[in-house]
ZAGU-965419 format. One line per 10 residues: number of its first residue (from 0); for each residue x, y, z of N, C-alpha, C, CB. Coordinates in Angstrom, 2 decimals, always signed. Glycine has a CB too. Layout:
<lovos>
NUM) X Y Z X Y Z X Y Z X Y Z  ...;
</lovos>
This chain:
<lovos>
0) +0.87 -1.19 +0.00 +0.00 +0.00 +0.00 +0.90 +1.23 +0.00 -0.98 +0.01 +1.25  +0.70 +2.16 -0.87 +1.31 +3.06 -1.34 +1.69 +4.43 +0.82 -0.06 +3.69 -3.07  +2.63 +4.98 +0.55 +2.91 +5.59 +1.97 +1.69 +6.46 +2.12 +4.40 +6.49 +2.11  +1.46 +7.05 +1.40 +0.95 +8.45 +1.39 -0.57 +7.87 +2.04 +0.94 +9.34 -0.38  -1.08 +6.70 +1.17 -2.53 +6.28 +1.54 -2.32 +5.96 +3.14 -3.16 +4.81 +0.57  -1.63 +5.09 +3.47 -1.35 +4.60 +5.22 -1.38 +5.71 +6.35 +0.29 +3.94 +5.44  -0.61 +7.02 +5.37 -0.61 +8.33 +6.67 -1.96 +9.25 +6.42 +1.01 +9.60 +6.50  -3.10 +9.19 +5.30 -4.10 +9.95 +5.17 -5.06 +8.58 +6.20 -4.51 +10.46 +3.30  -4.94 +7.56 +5.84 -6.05 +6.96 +6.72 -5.71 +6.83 +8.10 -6.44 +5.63 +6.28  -4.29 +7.12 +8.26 -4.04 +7.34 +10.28 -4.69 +8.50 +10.70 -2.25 +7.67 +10.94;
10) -4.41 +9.69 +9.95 -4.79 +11.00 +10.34 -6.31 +10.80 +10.51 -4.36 +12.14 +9.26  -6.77 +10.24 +9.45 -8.73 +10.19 +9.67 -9.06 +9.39 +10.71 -9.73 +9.44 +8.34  -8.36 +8.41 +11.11 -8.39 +7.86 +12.58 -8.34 +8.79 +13.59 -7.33 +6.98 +12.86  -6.89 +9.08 +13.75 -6.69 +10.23 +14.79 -7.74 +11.16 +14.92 -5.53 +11.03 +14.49  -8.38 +11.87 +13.82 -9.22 +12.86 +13.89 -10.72 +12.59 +14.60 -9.30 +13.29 +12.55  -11.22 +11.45 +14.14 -12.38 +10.47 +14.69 -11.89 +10.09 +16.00 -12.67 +9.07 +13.76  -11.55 +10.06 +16.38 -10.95 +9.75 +18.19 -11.13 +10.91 +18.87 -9.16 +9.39 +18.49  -9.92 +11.61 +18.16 -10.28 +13.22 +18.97 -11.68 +13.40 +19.10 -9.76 +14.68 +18.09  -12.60 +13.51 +17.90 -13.88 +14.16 +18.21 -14.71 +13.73 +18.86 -14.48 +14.44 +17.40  -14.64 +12.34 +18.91 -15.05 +10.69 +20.15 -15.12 +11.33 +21.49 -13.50 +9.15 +20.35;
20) -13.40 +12.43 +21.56 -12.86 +12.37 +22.87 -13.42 +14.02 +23.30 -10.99 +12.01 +22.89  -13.94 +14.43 +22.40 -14.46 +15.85 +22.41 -15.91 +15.80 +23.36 -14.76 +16.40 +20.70  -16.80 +15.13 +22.71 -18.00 +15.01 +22.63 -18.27 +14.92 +23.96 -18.45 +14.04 +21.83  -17.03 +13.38 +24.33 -17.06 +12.32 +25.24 -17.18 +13.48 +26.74 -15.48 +11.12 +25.04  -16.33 +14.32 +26.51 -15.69 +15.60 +27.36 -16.72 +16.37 +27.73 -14.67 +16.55 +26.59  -17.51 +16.72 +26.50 -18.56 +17.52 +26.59 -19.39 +16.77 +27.79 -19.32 +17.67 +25.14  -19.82 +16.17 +27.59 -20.96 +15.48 +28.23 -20.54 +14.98 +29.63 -21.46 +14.28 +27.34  -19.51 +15.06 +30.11 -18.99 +14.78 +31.13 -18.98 +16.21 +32.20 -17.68 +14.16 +30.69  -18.85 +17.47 +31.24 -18.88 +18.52 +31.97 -19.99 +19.53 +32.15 -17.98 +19.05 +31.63  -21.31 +18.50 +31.19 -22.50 +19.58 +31.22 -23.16 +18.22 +32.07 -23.38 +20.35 +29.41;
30) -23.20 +17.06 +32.55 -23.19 +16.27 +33.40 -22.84 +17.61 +34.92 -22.01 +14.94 +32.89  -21.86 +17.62 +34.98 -21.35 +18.13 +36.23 -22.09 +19.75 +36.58 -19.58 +18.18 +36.05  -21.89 +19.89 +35.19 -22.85 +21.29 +35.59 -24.34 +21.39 +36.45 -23.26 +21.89 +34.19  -24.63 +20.35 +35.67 -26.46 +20.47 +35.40 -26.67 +20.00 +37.38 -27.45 +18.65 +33.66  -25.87 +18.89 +37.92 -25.66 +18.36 +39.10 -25.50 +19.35 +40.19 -24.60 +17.54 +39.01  -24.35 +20.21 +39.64 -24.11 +21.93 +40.73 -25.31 +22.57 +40.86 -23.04 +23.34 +40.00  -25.88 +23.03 +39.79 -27.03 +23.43 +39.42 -28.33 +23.33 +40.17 -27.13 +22.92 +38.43  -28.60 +21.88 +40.50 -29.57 +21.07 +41.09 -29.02 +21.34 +42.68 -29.58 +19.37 +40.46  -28.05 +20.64 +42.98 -27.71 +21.21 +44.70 -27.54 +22.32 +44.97 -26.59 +20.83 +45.36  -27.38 +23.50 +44.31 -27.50 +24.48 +44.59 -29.02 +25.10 +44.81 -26.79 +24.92 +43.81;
40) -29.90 +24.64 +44.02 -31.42 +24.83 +43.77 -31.72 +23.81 +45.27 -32.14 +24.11 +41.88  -31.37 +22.91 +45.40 -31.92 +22.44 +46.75 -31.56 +23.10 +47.98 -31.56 +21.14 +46.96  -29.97 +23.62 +47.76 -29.95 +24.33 +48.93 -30.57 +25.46 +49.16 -28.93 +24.56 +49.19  -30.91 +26.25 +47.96 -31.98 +27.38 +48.21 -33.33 +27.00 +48.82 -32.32 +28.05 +46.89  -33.85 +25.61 +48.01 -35.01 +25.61 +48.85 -34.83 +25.30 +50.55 -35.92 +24.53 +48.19  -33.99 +25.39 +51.48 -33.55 +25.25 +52.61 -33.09 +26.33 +53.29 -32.79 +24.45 +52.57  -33.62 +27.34 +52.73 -32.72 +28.56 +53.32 -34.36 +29.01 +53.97 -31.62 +29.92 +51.91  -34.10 +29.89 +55.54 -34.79 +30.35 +56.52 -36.09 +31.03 +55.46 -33.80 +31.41 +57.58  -35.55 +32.14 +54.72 -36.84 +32.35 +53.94 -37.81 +31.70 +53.36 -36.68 +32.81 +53.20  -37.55 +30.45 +52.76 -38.17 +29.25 +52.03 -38.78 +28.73 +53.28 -37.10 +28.14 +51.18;
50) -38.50 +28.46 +54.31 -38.95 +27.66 +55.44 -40.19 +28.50 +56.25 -37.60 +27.36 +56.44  -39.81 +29.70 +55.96 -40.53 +30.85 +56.82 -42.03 +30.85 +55.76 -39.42 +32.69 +56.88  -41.73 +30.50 +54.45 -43.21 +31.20 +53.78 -43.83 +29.54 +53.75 -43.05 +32.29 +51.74  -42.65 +28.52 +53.82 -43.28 +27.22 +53.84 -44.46 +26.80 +55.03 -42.09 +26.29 +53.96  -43.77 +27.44 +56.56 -44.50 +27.15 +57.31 -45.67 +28.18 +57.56 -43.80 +26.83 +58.23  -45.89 +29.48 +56.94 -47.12 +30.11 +56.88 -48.08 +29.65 +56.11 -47.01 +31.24 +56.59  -47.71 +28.67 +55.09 -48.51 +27.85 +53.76 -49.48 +26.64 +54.74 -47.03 +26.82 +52.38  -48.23 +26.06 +55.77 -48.97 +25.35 +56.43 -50.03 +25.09 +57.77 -48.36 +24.90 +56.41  -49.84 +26.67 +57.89 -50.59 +27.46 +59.33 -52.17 +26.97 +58.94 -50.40 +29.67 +59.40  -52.37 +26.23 +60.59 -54.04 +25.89 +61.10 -54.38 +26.07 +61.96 -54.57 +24.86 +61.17;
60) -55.76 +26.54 +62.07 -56.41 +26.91 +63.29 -57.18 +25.26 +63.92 -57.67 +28.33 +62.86  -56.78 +25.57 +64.93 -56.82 +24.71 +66.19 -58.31 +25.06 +67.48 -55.14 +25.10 +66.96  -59.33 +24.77 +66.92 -60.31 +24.92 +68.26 -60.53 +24.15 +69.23 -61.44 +25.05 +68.04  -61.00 +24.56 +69.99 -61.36 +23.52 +71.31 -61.84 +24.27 +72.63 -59.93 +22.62 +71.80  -62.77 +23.26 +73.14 -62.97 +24.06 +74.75 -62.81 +23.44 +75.53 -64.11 +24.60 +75.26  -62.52 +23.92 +77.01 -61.89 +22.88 +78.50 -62.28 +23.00 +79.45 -60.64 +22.90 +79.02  -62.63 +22.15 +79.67 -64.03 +22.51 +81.24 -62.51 +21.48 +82.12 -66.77 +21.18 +81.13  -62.41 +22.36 +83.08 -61.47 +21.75 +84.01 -62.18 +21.27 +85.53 -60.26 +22.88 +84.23  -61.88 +20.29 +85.66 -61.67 +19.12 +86.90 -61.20 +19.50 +88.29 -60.60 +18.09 +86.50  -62.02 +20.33 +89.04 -61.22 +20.96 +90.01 -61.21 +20.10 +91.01 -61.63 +22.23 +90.41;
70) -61.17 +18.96 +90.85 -60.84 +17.89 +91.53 -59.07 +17.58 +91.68 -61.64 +16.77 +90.78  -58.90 +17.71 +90.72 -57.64 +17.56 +90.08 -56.88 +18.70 +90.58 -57.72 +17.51 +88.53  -57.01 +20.01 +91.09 -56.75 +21.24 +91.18 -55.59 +21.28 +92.78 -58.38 +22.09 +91.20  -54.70 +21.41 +92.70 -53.75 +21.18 +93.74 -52.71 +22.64 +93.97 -52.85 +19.75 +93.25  -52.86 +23.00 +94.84 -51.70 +23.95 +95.41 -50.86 +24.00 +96.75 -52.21 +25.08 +95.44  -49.80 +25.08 +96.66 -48.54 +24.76 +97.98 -49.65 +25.18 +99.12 -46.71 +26.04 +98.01  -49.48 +24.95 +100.17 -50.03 +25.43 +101.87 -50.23 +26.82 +101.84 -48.84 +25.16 +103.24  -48.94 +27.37 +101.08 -49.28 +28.98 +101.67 -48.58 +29.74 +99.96 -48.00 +29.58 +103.72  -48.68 +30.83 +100.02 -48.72 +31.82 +100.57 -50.45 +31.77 +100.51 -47.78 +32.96 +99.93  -51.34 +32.09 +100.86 -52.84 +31.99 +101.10 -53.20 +33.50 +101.37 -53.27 +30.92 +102.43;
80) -54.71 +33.60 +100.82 -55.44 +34.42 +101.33 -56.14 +34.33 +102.80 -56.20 +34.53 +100.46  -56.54 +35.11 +102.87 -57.31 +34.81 +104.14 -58.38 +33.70 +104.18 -57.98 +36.00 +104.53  -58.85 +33.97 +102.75 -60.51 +33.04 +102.63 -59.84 +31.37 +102.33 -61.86 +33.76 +100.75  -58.47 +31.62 +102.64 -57.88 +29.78 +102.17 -57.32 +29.77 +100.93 -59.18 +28.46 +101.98  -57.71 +30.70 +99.93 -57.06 +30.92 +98.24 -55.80 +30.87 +98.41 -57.35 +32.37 +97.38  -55.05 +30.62 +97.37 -54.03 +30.69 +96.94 -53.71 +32.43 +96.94 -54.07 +29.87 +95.68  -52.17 +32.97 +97.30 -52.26 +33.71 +97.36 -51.25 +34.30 +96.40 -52.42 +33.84 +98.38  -50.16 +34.87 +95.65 -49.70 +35.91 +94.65 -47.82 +34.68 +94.89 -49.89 +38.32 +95.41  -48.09 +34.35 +94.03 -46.36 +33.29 +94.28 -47.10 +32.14 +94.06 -45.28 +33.20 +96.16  -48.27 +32.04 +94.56 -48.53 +30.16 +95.13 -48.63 +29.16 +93.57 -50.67 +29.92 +96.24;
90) -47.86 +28.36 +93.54 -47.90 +27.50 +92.40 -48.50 +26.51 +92.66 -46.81 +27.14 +91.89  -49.20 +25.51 +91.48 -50.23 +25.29 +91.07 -50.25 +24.03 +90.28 -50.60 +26.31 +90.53  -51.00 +22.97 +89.93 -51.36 +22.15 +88.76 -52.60 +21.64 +89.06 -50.42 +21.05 +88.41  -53.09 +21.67 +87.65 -54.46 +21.19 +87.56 -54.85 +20.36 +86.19 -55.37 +22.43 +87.68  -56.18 +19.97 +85.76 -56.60 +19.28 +84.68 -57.65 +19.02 +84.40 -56.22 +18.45 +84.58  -57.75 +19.01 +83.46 -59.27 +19.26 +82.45 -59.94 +18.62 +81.23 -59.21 +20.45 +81.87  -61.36 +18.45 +80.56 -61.55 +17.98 +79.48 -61.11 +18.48 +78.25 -62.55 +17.85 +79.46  -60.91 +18.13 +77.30 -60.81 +18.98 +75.78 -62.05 +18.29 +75.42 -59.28 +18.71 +74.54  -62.77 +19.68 +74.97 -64.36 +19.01 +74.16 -64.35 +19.98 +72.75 -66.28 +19.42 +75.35  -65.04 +19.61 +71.99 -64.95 +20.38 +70.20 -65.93 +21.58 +70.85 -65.91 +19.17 +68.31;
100) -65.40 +22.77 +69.92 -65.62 +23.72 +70.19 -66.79 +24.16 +69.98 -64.92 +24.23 +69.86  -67.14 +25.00 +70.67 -68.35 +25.34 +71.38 -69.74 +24.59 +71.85 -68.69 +26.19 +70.72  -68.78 +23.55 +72.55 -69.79 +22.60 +73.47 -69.73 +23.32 +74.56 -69.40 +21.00 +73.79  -69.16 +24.21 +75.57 -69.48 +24.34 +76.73 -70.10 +25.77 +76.53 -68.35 +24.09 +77.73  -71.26 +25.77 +77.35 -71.91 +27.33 +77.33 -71.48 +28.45 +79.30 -74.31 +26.86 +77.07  -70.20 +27.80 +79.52 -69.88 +28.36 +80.81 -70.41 +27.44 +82.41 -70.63 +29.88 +80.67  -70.91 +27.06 +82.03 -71.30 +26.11 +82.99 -71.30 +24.34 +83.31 -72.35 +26.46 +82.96  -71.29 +24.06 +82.03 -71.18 +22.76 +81.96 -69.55 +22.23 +81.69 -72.17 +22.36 +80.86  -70.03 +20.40 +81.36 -68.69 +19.68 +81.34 -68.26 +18.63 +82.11 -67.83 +20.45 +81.55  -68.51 +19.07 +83.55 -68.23 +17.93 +84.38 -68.88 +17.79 +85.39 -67.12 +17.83 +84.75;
110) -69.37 +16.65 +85.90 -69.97 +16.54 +86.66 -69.22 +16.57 +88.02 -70.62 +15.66 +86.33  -70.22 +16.24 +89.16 -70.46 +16.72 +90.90 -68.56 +15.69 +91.17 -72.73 +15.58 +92.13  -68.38 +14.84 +90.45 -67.71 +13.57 +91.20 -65.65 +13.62 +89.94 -69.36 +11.42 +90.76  -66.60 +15.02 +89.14 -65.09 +15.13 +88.51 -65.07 +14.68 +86.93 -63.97 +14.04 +89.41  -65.96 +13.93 +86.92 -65.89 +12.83 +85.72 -66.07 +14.01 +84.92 -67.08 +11.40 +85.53  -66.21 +13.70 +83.60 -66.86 +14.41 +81.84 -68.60 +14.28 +81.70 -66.10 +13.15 +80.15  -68.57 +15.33 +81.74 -70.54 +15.48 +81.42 -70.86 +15.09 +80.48 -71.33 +16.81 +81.27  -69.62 +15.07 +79.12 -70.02 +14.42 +78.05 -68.89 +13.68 +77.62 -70.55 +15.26 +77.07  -69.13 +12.72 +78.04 -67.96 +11.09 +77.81 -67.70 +11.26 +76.09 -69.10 +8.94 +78.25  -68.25 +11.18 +75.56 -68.52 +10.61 +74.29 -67.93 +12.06 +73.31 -70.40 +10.09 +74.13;
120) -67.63 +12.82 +73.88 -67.79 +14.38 +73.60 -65.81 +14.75 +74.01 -69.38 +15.35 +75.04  -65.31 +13.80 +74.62 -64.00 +14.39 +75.02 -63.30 +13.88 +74.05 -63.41 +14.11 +76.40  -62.39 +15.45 +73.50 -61.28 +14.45 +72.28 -60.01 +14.98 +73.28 -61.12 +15.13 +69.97  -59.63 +14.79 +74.32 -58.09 +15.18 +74.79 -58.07 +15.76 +76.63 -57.49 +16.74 +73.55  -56.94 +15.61 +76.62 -56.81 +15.72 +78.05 -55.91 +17.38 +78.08 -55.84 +14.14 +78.78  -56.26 +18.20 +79.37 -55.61 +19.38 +79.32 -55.01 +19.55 +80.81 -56.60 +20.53 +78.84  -53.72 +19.42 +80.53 -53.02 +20.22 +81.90 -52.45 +21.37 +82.22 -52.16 +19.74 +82.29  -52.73 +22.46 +83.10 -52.07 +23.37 +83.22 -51.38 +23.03 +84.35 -52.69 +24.45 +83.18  -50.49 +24.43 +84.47 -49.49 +24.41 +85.76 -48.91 +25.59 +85.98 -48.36 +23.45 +85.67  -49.10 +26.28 +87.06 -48.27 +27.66 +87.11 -48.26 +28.42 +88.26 -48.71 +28.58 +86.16;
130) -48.18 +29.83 +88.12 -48.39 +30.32 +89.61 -49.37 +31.42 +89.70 -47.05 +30.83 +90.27  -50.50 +31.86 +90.60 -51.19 +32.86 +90.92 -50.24 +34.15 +91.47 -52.16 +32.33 +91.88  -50.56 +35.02 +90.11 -50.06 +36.38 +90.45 -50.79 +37.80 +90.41 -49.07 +36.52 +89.66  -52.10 +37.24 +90.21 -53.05 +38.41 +90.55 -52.74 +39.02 +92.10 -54.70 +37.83 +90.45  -53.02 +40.52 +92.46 -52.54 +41.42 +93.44 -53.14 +40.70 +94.54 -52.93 +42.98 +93.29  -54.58 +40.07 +94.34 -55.28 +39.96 +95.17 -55.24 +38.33 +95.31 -56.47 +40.70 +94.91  -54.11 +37.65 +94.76 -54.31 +36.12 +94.77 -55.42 +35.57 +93.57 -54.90 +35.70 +96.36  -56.11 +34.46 +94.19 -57.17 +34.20 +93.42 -58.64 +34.71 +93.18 -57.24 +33.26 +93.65  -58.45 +35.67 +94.93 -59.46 +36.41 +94.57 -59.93 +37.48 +93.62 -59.59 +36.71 +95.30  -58.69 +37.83 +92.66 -58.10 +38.88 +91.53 -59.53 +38.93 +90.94 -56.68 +38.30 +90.31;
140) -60.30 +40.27 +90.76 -61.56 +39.66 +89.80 -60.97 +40.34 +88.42 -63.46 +40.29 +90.29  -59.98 +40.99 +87.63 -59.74 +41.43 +86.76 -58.66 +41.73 +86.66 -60.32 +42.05 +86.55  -58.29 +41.81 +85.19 -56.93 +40.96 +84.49 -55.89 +39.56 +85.24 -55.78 +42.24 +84.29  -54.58 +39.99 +84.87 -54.14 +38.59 +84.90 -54.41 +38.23 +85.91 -52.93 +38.24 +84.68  -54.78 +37.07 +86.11 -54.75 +36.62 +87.92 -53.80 +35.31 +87.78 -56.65 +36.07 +88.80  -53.57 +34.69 +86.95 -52.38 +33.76 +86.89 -51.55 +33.69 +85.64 -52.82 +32.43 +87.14  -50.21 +32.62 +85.55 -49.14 +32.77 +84.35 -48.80 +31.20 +84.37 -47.63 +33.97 +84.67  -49.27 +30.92 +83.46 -49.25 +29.21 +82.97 -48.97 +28.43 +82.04 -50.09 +28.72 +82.93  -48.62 +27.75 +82.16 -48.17 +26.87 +80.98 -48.80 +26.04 +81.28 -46.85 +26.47 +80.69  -49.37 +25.40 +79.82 -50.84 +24.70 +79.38 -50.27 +23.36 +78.12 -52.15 +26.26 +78.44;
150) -51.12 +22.33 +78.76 -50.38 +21.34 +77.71 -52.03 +20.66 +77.20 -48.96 +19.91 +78.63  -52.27 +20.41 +75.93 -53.45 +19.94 +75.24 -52.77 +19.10 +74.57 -54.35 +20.86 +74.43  -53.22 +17.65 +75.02 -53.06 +16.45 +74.74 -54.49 +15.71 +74.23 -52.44 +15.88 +75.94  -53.99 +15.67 +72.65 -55.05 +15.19 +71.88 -54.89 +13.99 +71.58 -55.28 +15.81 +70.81  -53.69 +13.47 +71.54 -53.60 +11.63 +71.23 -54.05 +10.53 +72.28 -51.99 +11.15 +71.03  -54.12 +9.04 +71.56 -54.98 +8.22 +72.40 -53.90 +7.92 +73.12 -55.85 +7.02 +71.82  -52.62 +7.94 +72.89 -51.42 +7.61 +73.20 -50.71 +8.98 +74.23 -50.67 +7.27 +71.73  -50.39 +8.83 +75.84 -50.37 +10.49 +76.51 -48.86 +10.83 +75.57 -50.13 +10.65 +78.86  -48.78 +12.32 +75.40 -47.74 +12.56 +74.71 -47.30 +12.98 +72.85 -47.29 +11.51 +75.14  -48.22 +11.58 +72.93 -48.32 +11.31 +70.90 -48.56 +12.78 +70.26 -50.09 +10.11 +70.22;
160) -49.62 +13.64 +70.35 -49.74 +14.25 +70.08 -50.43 +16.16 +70.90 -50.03 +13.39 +69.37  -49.77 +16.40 +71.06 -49.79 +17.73 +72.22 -49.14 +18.94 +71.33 -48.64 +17.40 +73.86  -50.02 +19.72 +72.21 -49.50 +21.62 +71.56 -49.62 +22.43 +72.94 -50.97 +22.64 +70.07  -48.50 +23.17 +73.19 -48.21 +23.47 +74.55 -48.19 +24.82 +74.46 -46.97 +22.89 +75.14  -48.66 +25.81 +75.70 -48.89 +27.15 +74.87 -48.10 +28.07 +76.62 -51.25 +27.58 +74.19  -47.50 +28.97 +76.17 -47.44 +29.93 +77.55 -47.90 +31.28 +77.87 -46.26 +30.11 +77.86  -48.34 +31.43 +78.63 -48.30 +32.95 +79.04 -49.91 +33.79 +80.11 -48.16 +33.76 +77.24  -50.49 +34.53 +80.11 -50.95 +34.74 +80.70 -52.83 +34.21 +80.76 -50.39 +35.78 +80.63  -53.61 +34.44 +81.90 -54.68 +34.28 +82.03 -55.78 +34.93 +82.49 -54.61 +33.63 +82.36  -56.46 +35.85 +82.49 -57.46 +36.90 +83.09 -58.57 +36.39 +83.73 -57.99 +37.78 +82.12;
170) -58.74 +37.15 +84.70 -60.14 +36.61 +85.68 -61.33 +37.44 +84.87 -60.07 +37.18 +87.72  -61.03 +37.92 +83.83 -62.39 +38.79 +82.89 -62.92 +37.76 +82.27 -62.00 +40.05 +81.59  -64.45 +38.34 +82.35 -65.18 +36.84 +81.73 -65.44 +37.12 +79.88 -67.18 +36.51 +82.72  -64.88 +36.07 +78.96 -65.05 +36.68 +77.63 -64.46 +37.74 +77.04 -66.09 +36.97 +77.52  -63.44 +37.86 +77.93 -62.17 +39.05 +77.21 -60.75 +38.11 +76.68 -61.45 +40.45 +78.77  -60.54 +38.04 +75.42 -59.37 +37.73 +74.74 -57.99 +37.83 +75.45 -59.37 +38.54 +73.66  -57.25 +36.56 +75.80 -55.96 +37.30 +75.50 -55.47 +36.25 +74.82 -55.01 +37.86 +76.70  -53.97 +36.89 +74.35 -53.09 +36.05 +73.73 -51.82 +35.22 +74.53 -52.59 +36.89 +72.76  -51.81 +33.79 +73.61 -50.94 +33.40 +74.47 -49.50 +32.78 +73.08 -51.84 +32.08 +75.70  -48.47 +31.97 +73.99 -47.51 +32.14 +72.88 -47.69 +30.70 +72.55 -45.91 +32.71 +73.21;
180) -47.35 +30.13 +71.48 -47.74 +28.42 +71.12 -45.81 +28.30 +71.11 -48.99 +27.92 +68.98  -45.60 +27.49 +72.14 -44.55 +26.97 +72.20 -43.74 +25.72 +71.89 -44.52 +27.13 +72.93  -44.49 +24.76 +71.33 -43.93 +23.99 +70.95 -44.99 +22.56 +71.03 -42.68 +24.12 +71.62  -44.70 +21.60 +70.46 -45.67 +20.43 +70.47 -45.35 +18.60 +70.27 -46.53 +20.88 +69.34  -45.86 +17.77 +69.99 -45.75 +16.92 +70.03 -46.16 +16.14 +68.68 -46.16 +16.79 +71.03  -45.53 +14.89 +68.22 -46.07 +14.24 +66.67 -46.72 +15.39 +65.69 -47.43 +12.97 +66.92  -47.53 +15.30 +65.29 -48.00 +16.34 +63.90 -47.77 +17.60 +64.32 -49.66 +16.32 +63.37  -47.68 +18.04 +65.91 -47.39 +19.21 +65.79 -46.17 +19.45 +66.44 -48.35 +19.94 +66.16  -45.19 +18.72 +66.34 -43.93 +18.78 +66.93 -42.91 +19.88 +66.69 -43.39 +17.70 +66.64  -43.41 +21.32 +65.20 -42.72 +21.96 +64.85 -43.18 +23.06 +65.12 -42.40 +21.74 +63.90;
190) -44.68 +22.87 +65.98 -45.95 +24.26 +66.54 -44.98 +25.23 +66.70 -47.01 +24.09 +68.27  -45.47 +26.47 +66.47 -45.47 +28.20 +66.50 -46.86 +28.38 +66.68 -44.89 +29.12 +65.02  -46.89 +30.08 +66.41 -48.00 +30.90 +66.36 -48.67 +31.41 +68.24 -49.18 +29.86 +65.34  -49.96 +31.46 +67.33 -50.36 +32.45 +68.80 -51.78 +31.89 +68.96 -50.40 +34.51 +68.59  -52.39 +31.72 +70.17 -53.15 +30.99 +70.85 -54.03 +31.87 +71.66 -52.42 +30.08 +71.55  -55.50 +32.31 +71.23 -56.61 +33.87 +72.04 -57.33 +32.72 +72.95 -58.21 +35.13 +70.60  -57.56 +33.00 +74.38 -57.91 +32.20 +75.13 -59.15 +33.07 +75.64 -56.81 +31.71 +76.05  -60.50 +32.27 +76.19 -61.23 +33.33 +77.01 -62.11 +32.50 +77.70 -62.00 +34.52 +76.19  -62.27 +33.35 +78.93 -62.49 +32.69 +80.38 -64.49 +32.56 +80.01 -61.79 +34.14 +82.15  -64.84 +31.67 +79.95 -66.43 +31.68 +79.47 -67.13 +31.55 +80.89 -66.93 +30.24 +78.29;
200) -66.28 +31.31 +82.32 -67.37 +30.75 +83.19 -66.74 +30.16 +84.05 -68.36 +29.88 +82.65  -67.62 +29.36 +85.15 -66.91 +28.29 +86.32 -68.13 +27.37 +86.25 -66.51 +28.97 +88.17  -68.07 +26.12 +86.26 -68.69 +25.04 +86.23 -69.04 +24.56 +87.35 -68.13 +24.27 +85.65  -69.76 +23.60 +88.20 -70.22 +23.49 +89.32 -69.28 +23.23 +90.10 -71.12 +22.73 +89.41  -67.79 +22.55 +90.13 -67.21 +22.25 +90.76 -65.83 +23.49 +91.00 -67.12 +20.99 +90.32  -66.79 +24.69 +90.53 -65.75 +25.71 +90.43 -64.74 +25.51 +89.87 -65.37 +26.11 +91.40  -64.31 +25.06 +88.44 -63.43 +24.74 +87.90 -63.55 +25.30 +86.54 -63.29 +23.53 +88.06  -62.62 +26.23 +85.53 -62.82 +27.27 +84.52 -63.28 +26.73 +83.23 -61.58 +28.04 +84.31  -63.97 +27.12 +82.85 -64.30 +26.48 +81.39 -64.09 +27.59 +80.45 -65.89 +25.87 +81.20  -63.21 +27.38 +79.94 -62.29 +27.88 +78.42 -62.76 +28.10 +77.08 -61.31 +26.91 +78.02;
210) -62.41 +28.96 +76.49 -62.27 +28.54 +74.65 -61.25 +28.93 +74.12 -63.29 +29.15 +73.61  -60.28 +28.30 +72.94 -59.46 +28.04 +72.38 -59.14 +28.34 +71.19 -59.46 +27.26 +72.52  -58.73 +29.43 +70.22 -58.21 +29.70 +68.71 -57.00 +29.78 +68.24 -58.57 +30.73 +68.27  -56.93 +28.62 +68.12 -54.94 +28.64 +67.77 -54.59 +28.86 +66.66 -54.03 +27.31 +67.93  -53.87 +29.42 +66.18 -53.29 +29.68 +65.16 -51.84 +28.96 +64.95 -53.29 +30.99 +65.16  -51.67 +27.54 +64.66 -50.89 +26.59 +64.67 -49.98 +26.66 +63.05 -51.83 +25.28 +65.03  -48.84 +27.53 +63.59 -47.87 +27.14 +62.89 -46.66 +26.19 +62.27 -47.74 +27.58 +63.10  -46.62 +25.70 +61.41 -45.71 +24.01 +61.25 -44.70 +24.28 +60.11 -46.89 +22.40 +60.63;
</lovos>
């Protein structure tokens, strides 16, 4: 075979390789690109802003009312009023029904012996705990008269599922306040937001019956 033919068909080899090795290159580095690209796009979706409009997307309101068990209702010896109340320091725990909202009309809930007036009617258990700091103790008839932290336990399981809220409580009957939603349990284990509480009444066993609008942030 003549020279000249042997070195034109090496070169057309060589040249077909290179462009093999071109292509090959290409695709190896728009591969790598497209990959940066993508983790970078994920890490944006992870940044505080993304999380912040994520969990306003997922904000729910939370009702409920709580006729509490003043059976259950326990405090220290002293500091006391005169009439036996608890007096401005004296700490506290107590517990109550969770019933769907607007079952209690201020009076009802539980009966003479503690139990639930409406068995069939309770979705959750409610504990508070805190201290009486109204001027006048418990006899406070207006604004705060105590500062509590409140746990609403809705699972069949104690714990499973809870939304825990803090802050103040008024002896005004049907006046709003706000409280802070601090944190929670299973579905709501990532709770925020803000929680309007209002005093509807005392039930026969002198024990407060509540209503509840949460604004449950996740």
């Amino acid at each position: 075979m003549p020279r000249q033919e042997i070195n034109n068909r090496f070169v057309l080899k060589a040249t077909r390789r290179n462009s093999l090795l071109k292509v090959a290159l290409g695709a190896i580095l728009f591969t790598a690109f497209c990959g940066t690209a993508v983790s970078q796009g994920v890490a944006r979706a992870d940044t505080p802003a993304d999380a912040t409009v994520q969990s306003v997307k997922t904000a729910k309101t939370v009702q409920f009312d709580v006729a509490e068990d003043a059976t259950r209702f326990a405090f220290d010896e002293e500091p006391l009023e005169s009439n036996g109340l608890p007096a401005y320091g004296n700490p506290f725990i107590t517990q109550g029904y969770i019933y769907p909202y607007g079952t209690l009309n201020g009076s009802n809930g539980v009966n003479a012996d503690g139990s639930p007036e409406f068995p069939d009617k309770v979705i959750g258990r409610w504990v508070c705990r805190g201290w009486v700091m109204g001027a006048q103790g418990l006899n406070t008839t207006t604004g705060p008269v105590v500062i509590t932290h409140q746990l609403y336990d809705f699972g069949t399981t104690p714990g499973s599922a809870t939304i825990t809220t803090d802050g103040f409580e008024l002896a005004d009957l049907n006046v709003p306040v706000q409280r802070a939603i601090i944190g929670g349990t299973g579905q709501y284990r990532r709770a925020s937001g803000e929680a309007v509480q209002k005093l509807l009444g005392f039930n026969q066993l002198q024990g407060v019956s509540l209503r509840f609008d949460l604004k449950v942030e996740r």
